[in-house]
NUGUKOL-683760 format. One record per atom (N, C-alpha, C, O): residue in three letters; x, y, z. Coordinates in steps of 0.05 Angstrom, whole numbers. Layout:
NUGUKOL-683760
<pt rest="ala" u="X" v="Y" w="Z"/>
...
This chain:
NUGUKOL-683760
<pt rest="unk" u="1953" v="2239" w="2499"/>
<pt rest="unk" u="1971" v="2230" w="2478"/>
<pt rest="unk" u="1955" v="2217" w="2455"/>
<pt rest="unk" u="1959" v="2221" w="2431"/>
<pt rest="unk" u="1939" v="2205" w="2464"/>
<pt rest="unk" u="1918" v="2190" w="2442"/>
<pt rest="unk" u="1900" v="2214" w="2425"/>
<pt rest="unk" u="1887" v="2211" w="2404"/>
<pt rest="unk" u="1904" v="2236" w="2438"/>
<pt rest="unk" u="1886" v="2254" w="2430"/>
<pt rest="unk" u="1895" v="2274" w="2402"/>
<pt rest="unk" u="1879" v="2288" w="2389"/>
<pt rest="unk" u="1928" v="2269" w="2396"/>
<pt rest="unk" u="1937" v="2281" w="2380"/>
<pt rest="unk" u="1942" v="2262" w="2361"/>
<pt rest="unk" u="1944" v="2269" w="2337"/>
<pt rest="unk" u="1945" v="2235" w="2372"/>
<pt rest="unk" u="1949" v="2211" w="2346"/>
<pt rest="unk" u="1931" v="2212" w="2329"/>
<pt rest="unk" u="1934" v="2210" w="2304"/>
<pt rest="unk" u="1895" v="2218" w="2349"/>
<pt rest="unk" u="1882" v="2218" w="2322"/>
<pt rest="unk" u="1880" v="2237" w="2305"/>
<pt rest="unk" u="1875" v="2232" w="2281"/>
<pt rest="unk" u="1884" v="2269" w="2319"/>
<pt rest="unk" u="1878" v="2287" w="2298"/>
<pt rest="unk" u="1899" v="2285" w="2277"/>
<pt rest="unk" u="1894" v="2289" w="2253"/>
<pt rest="unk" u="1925" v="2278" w="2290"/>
<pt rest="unk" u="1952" v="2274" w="2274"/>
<pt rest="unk" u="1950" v="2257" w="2246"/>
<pt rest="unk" u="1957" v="2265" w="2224"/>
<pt rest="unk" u="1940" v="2235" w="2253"/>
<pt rest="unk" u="1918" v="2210" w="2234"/>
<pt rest="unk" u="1892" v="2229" w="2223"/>
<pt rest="unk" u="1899" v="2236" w="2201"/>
<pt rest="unk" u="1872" v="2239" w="2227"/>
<pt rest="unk" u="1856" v="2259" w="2214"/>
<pt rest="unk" u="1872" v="2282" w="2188"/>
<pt rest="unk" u="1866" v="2289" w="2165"/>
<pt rest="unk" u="1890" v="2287" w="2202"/>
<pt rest="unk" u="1904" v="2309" w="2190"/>
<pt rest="unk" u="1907" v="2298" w="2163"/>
<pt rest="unk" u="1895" v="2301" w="2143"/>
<pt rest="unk" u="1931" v="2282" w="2170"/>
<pt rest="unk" u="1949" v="2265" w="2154"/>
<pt rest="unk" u="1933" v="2256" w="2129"/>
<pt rest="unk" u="1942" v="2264" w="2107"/>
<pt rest="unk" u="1912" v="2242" w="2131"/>
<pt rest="unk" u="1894" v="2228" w="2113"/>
<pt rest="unk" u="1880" v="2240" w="2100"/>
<pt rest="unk" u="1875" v="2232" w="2077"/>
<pt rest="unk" u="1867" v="2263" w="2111"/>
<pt rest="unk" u="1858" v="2286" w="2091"/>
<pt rest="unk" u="1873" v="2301" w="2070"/>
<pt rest="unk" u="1866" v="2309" w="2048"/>
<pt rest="unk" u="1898" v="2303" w="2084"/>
<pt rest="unk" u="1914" v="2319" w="2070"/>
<pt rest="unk" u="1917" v="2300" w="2041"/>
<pt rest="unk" u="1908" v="2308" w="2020"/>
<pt rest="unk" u="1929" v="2276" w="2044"/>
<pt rest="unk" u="1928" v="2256" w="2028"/>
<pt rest="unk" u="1910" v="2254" w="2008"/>
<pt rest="unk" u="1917" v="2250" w="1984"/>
<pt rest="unk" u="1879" v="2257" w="2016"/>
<pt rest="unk" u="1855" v="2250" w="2002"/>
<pt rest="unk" u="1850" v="2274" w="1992"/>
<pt rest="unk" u="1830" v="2271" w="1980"/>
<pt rest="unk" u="1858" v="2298" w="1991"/>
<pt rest="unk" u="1859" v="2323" w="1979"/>
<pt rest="unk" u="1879" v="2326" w="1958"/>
<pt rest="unk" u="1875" v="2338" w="1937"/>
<pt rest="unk" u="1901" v="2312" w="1965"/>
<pt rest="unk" u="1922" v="2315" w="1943"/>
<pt rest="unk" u="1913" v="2286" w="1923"/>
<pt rest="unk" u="1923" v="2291" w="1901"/>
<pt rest="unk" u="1902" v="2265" w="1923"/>
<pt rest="unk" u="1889" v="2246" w="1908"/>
<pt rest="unk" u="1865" v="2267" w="1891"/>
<pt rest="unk" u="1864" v="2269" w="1867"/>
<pt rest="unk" u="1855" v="2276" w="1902"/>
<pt rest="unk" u="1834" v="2288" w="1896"/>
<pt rest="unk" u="1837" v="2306" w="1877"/>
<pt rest="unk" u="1824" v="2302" w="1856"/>
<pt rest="unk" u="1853" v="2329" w="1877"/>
<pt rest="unk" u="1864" v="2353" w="1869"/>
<pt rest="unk" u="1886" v="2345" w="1846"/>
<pt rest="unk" u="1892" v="2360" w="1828"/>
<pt rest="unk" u="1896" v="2322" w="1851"/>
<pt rest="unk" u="1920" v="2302" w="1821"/>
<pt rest="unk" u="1900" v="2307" w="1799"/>
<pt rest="unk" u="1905" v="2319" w="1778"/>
<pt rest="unk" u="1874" v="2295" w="1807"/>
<pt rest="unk" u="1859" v="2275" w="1776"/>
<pt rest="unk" u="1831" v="2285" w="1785"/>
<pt rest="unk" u="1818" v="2266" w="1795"/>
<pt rest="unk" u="1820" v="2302" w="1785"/>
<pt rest="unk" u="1791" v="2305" w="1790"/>
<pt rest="unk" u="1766" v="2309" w="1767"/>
<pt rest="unk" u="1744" v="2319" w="1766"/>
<pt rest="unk" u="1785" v="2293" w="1749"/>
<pt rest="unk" u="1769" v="2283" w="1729"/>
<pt rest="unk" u="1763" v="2250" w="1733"/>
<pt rest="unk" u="1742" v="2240" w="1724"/>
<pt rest="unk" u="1780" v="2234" w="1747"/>
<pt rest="unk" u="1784" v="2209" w="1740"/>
<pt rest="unk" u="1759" v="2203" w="1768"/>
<pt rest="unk" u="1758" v="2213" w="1791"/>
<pt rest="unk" u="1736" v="2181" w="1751"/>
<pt rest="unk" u="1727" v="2169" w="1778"/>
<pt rest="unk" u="1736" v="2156" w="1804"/>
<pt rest="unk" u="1722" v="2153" w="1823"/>
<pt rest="unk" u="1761" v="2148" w="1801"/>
<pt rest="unk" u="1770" v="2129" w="1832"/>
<pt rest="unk" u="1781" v="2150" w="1844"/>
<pt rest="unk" u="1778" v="2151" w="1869"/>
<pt rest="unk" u="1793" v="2167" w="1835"/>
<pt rest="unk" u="1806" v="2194" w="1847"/>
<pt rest="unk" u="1784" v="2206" w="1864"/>
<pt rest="unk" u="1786" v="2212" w="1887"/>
<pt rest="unk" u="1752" v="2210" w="1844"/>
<pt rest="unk" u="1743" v="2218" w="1863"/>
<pt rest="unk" u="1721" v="2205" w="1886"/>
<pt rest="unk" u="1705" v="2216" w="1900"/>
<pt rest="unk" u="1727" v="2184" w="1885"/>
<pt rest="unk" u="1715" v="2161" w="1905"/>
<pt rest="unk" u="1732" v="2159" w="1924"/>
<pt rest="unk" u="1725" v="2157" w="1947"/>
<pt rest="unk" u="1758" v="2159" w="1916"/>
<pt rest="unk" u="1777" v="2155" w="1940"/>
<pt rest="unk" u="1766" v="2174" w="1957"/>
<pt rest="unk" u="1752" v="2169" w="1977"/>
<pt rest="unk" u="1777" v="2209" w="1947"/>
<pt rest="unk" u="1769" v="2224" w="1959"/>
<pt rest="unk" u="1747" v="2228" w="1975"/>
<pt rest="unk" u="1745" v="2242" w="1995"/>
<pt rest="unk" u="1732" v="2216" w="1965"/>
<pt rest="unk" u="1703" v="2204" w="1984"/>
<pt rest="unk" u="1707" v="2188" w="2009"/>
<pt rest="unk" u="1700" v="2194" w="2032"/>
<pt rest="unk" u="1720" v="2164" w="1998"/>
<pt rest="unk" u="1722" v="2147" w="2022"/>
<pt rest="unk" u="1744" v="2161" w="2040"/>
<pt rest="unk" u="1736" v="2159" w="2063"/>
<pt rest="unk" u="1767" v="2172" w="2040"/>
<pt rest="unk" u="1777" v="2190" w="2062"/>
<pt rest="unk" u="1769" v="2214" w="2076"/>
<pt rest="unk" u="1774" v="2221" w="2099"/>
<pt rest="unk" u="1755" v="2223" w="2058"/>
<pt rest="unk" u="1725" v="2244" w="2071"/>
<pt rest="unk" u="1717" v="2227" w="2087"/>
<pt rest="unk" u="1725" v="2229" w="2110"/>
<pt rest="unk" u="1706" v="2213" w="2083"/>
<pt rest="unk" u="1679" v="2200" w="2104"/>
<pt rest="unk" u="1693" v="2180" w="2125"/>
<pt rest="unk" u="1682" v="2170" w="2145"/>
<pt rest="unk" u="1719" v="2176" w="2116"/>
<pt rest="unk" u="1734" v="2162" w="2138"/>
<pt rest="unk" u="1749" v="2178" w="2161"/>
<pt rest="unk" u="1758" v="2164" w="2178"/>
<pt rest="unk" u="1752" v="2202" w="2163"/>
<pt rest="unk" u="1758" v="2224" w="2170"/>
<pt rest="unk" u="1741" v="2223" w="2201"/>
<pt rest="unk" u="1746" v="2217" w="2224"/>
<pt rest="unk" u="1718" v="2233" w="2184"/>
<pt rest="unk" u="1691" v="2244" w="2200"/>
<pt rest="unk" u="1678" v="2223" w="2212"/>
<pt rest="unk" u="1659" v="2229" w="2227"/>
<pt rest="unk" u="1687" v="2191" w="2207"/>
<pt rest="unk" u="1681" v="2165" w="2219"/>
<pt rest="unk" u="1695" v="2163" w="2242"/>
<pt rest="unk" u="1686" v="2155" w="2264"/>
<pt rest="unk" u="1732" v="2174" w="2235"/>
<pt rest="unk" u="1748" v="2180" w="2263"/>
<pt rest="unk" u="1739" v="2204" w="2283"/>
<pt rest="unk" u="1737" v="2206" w="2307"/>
<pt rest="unk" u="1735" v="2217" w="2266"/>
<pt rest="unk" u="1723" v="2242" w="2296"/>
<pt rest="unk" u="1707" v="2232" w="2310"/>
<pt rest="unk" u="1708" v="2231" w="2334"/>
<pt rest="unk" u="1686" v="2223" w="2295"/>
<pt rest="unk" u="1654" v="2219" w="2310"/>
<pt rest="unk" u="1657" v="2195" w="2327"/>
<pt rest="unk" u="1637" v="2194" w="2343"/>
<pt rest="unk" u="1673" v="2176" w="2329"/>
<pt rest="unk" u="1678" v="2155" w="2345"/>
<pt rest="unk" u="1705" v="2156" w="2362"/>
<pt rest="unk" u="1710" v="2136" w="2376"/>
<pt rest="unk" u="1720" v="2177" w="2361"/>
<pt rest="unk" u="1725" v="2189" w="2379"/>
<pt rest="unk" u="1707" v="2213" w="2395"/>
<pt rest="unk" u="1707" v="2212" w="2419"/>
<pt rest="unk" u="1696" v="2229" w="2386"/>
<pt rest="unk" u="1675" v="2242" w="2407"/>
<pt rest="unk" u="1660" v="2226" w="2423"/>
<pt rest="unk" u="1661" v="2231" w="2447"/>
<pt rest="unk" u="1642" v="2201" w="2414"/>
<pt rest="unk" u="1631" v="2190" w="2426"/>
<pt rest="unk" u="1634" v="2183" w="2457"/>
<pt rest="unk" u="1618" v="2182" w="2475"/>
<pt rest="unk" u="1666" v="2178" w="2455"/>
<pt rest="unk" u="1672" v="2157" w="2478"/>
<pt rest="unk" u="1683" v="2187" w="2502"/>
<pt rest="unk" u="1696" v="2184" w="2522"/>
<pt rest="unk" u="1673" v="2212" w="2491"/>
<pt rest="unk" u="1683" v="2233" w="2508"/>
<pt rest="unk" u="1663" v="2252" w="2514"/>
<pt rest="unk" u="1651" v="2271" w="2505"/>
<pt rest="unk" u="1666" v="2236" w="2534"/>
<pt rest="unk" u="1630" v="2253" w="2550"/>
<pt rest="unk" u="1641" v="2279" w="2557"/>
<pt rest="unk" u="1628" v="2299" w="2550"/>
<pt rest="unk" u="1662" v="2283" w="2570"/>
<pt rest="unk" u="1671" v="2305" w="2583"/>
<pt rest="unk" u="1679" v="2332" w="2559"/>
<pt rest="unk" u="1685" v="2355" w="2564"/>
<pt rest="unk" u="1679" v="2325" w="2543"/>
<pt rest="unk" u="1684" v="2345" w="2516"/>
<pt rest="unk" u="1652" v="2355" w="2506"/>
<pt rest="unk" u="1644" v="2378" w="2501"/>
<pt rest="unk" u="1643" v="2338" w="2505"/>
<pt rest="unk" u="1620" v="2345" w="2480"/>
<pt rest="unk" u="1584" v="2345" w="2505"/>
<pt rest="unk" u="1563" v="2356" w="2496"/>
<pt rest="unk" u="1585" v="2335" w="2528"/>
<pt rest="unk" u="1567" v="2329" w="2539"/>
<pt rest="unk" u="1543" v="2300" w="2542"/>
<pt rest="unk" u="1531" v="2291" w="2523"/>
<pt rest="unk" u="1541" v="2294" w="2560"/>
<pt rest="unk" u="1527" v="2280" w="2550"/>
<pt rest="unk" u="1504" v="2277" w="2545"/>
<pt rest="unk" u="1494" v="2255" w="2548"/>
<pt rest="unk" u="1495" v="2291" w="2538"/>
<pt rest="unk" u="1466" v="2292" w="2522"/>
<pt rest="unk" u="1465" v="2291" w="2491"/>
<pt rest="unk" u="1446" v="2290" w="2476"/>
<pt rest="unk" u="1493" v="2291" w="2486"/>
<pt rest="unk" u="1511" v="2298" w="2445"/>
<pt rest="unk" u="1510" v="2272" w="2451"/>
<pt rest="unk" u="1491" v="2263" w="2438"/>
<pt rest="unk" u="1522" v="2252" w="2466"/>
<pt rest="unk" u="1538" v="2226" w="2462"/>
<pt rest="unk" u="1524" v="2205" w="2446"/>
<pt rest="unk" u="1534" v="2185" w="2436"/>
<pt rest="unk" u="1496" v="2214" w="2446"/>
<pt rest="unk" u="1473" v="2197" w="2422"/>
<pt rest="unk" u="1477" v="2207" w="2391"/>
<pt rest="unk" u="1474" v="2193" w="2371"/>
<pt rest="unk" u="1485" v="2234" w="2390"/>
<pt rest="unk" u="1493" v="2249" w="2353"/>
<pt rest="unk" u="1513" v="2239" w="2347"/>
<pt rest="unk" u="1516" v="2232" w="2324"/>
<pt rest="unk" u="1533" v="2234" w="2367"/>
<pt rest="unk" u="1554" v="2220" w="2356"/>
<pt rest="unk" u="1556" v="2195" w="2349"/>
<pt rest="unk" u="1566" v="2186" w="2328"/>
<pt rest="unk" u="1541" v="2181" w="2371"/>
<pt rest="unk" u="1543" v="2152" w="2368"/>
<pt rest="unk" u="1522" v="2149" w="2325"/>
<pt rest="unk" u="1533" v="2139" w="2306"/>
<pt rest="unk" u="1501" v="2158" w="2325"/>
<pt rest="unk" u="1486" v="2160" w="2305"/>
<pt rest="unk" u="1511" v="2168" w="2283"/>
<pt rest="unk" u="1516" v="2154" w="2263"/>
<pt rest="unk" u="1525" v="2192" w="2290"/>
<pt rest="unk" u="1546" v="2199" w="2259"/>
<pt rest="unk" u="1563" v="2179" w="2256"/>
<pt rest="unk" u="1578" v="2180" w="2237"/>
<pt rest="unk" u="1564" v="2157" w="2273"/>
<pt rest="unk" u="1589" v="2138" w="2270"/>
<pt rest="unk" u="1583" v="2110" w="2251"/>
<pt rest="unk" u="1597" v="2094" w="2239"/>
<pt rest="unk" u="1555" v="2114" w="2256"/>
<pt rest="unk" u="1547" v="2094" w="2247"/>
<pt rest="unk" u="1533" v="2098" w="2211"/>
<pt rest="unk" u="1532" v="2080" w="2195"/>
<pt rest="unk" u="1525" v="2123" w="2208"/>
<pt rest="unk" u="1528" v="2134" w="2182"/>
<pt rest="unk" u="1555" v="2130" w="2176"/>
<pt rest="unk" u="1564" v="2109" w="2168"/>
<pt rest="unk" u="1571" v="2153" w="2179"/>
<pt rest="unk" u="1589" v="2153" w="2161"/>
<pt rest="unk" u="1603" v="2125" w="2166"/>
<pt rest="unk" u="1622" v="2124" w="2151"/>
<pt rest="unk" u="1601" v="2105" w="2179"/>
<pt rest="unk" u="1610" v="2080" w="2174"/>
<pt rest="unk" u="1597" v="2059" w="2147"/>
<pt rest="unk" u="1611" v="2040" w="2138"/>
<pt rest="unk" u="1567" v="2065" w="2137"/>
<pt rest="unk" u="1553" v="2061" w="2126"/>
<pt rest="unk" u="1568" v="2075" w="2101"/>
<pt rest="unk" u="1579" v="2061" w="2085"/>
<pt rest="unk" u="1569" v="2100" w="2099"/>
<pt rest="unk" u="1580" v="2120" w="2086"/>
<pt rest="unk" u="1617" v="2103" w="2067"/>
<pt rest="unk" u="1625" v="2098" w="2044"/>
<pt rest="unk" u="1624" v="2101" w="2088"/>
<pt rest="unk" u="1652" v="2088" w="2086"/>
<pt rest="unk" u="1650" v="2065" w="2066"/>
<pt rest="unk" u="1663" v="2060" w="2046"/>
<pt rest="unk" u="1630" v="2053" w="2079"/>
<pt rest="unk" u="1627" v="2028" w="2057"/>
<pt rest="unk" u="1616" v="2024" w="2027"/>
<pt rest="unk" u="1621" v="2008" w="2009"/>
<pt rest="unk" u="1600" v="2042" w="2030"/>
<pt rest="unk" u="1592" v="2064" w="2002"/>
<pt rest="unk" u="1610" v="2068" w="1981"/>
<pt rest="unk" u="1608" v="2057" w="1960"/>
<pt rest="unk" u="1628" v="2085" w="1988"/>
<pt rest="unk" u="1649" v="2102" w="1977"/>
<pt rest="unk" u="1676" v="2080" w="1973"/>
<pt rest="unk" u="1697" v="2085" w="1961"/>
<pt rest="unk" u="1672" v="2064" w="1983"/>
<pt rest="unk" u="1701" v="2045" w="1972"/>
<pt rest="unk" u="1691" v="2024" w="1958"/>
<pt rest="unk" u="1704" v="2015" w="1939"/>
<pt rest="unk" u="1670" v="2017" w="1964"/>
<pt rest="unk" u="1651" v="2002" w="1934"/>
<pt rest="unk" u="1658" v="2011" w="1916"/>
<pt rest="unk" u="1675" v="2003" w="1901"/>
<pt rest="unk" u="1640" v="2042" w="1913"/>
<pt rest="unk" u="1647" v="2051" w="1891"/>
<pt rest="unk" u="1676" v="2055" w="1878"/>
<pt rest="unk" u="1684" v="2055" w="1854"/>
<pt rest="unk" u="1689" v="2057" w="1899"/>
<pt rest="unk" u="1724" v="2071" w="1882"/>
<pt rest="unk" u="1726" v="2039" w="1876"/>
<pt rest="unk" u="1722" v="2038" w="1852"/>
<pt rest="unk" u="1730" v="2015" w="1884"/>
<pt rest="unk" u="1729" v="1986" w="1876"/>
<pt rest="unk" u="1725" v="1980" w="1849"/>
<pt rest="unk" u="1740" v="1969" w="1833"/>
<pt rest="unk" u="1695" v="1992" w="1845"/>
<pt rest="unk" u="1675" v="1986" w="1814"/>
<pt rest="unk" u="1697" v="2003" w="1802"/>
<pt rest="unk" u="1714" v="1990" w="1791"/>
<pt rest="unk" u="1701" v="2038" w="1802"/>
<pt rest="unk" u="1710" v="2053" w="1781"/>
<pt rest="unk" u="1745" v="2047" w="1776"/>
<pt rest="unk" u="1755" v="2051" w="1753"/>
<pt rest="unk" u="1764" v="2035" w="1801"/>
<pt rest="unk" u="1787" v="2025" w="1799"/>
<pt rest="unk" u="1787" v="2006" w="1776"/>
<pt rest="unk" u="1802" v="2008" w="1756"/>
<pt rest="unk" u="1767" v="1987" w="1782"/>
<pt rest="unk" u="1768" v="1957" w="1755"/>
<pt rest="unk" u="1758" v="1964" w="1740"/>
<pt rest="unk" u="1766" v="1949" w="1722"/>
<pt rest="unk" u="1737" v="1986" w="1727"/>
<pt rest="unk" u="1733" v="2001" w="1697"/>
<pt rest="unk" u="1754" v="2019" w="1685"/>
<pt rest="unk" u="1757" v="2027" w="1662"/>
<pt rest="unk" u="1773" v="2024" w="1716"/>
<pt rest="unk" u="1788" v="2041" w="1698"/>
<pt rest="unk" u="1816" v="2021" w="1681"/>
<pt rest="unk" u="1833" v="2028" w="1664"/>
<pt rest="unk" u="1811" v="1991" w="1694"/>
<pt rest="unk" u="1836" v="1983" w="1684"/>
<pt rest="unk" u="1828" v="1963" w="1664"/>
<pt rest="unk" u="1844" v="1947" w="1655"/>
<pt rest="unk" u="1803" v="1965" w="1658"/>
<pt rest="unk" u="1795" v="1940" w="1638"/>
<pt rest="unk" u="1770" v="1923" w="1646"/>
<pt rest="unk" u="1754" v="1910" w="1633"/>
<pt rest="unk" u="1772" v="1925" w="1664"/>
<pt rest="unk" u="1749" v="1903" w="1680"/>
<pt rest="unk" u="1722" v="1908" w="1680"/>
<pt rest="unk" u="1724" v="1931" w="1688"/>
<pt rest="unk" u="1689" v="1902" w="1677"/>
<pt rest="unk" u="1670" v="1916" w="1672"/>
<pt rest="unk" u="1657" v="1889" w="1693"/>
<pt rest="unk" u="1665" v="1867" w="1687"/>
<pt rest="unk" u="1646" v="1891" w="1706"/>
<pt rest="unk" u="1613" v="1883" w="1721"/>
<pt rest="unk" u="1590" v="1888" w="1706"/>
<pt rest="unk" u="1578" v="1909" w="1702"/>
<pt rest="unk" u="1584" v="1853" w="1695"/>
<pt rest="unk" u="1554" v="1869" w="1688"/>
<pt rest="unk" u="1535" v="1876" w="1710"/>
<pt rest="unk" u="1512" v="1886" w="1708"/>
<pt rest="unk" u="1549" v="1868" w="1731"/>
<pt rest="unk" u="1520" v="1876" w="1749"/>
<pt rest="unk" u="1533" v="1907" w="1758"/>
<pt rest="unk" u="1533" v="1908" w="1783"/>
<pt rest="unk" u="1541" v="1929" w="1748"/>
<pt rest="unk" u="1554" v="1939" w="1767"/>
<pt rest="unk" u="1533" v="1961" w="1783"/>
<pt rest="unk" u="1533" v="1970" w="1806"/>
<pt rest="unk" u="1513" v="1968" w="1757"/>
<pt rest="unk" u="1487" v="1987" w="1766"/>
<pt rest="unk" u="1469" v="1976" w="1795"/>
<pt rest="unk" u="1455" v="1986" w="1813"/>
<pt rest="unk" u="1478" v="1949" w="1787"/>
<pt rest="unk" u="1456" v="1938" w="1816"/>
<pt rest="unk" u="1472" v="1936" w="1841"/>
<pt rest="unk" u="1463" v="1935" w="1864"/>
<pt rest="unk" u="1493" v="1936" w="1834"/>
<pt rest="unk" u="1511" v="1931" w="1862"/>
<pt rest="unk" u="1511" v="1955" w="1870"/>
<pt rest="unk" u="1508" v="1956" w="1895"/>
<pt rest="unk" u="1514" v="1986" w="1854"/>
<pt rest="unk" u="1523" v="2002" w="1865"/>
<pt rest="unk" u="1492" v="2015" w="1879"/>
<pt rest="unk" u="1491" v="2030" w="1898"/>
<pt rest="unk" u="1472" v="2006" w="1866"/>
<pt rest="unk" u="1449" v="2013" w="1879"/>
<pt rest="unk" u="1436" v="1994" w="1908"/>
<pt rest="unk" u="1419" v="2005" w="1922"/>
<pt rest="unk" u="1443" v="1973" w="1913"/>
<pt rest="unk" u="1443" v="1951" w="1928"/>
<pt rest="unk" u="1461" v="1972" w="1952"/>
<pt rest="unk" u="1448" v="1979" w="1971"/>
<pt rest="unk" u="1483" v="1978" w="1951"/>
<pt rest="unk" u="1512" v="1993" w="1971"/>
<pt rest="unk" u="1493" v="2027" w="1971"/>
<pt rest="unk" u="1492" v="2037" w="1994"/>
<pt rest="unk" u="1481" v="2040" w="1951"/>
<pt rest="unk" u="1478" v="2059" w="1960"/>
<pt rest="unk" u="1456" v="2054" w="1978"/>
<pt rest="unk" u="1454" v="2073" w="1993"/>
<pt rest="unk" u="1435" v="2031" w="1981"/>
<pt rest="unk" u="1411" v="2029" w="1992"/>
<pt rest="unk" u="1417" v="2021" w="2019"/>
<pt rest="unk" u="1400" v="2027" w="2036"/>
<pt rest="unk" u="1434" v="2009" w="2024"/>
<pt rest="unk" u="1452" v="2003" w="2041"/>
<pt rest="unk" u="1455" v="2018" w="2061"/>
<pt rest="unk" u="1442" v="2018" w="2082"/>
<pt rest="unk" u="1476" v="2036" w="2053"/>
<pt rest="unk" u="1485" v="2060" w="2064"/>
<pt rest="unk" u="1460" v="2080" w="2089"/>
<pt rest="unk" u="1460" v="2085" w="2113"/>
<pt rest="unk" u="1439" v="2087" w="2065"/>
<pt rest="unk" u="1423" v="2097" w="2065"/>
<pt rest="unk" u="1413" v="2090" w="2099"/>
<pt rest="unk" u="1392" v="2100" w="2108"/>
């Protein structure tokens, strides 16, 4: 049962972050969002595989554990950014915003 909530939740949120995406794919938060539900996606699979030795083997259960922790890295990346381009898009400017976003991408990294 847990096993369809998440793809059900995978589904759902992609679909979402595709139709954000596909609205305005000119606008930067549009396409950061789309980022951050990309990588939040692939943050739910991979930490669900992890904990399922019996699916993937266990000799995978170290790639997974590693993708979870990227794209968690990843996650935090990508909503920074949609954060910074949300408040430029409504008026708001950071002078620091070049260092923050290089500070989050180094981060990530």
């Amino acid at each position: 049962m847990s096993e369809i909530l998440i793809f059900v939740t995978i589904a759902i949120t992609g679909i979402l972050g595709a139709l954000v995406f596909f609205r305005g794919r000119k606008e930067k938060e549009n396409v950061f969002y789309a980022m951050f539900v990309f990588f939040l996606d692939f943050w739910m699979l991979a930490s669900f595989l992890e904990n399922e030795p019996g699916r993937v083997g266990l000799d995978n259960i170290e790639w997974f554990l590693r993708l979870d922790f990227v794209f968690g890295a990843l996650i935090m990346y990508s909503w920074l950014r949609f954060c910074i381009a949300l408040g430029a898009s409504s008026g708001y400017r950071l002078r620091a915003t070049p260092w923050i976003s290089w500070i989050g991408g180094i981060v990530a990294v």
